[in-house]
C-alpha positions, 0 to 999 in steps of 0.5 A, a space after each residue: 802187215 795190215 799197213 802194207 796190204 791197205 797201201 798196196 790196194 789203195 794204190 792198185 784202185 788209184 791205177 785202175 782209176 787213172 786207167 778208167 779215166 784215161 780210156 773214158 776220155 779218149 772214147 770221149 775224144 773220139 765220140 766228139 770227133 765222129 759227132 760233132 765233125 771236130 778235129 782231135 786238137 789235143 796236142 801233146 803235152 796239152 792232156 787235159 785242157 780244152 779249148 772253148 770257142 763261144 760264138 763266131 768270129 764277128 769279123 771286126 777289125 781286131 783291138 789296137 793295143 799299145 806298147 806297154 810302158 814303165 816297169 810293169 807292163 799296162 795296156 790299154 786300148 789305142 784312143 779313138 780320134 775326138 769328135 770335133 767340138 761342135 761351134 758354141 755359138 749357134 745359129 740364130 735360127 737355134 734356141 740359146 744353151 740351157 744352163 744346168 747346175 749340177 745336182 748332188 749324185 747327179 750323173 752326165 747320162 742322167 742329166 742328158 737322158 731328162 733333157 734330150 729326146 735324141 738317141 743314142 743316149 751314150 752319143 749324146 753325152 759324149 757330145 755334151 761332154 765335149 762340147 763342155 770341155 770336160 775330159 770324161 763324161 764322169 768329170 763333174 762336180 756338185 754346183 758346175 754349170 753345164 751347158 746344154 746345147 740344142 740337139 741340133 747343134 750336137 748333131 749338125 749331121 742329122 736333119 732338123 725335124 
């Protein structure tokens, strides 16, 4: 008889919870509406989850994504088009590559940041990579020659100081 009592009030304190909470929330709900001048988006079915929204939208055109290949589905993010590799062989009025032997745990952006003053650091290396022809800027080896251009040669664009 103990048993049946104890079950029949713990069931009427967890109905009179659910009920609490269902009330607390709904006053919740339209306290926000009333404040912050937001719609109810809660749709049925959709009880308890929110939306989060961070920010503006930044108007920037949306990611291309590719369709998804092979049995389990991978995407990845549609590739830029490559710069085009700058000539190899400069002018004369340019100094003459710099050969750089790759040190052990040396890194591409670290080599290019002690031997370039020009910014951005990320634009550099992607050059150096491609005018290298190596396939990523993560594609080195201990003892692989590099060679590092003239800056202006990476950059026919800008203006020679």
């Amino acid at each position: 008889m103990r048993a049946l009592i104890g079950l029949m009030v713990l069931g009427t304190l967890f109905v009179m919870a659910a009920s609490w909470q269902s009330r607390m929330t709904s006053e919740l709900r339209k306290d926000r509406s009333q404040r912050y001048n937001v719609a109810d988006d809660s749709a049925p079915g959709q009880e308890g989850w929110s939306r989060l929204i961070l920010g503006r939208p930044s108007g920037a055109d949306p990611l291309l994504i590719s369709e998804p290949r092979g049995p389990v589905a991978s995407f990845s993010l549609q590739e830029a088009p490559r710069p085009v590799r700058p000539d190899p062989t400069p002018a004369p009025r340019f100094r003459r590559d710099r050969v750089h032997r790759v040190r052990p745990n040396e890194v591409l952006g670290k080599i290019c940041q002690e031997n370039y003053e020009v910014r951005p650091l990320a634009t550099v290396v992607e050059r150096v990579a491609i005018y290298n022809d190596l396939a990523s800027p993560n594609d080195i080896r201990e003892g692989q020659e590099l060679l590092l251009p003239d800056p202006a040669v990476l950059f026919p664009e800008r203006p020679r100081r």
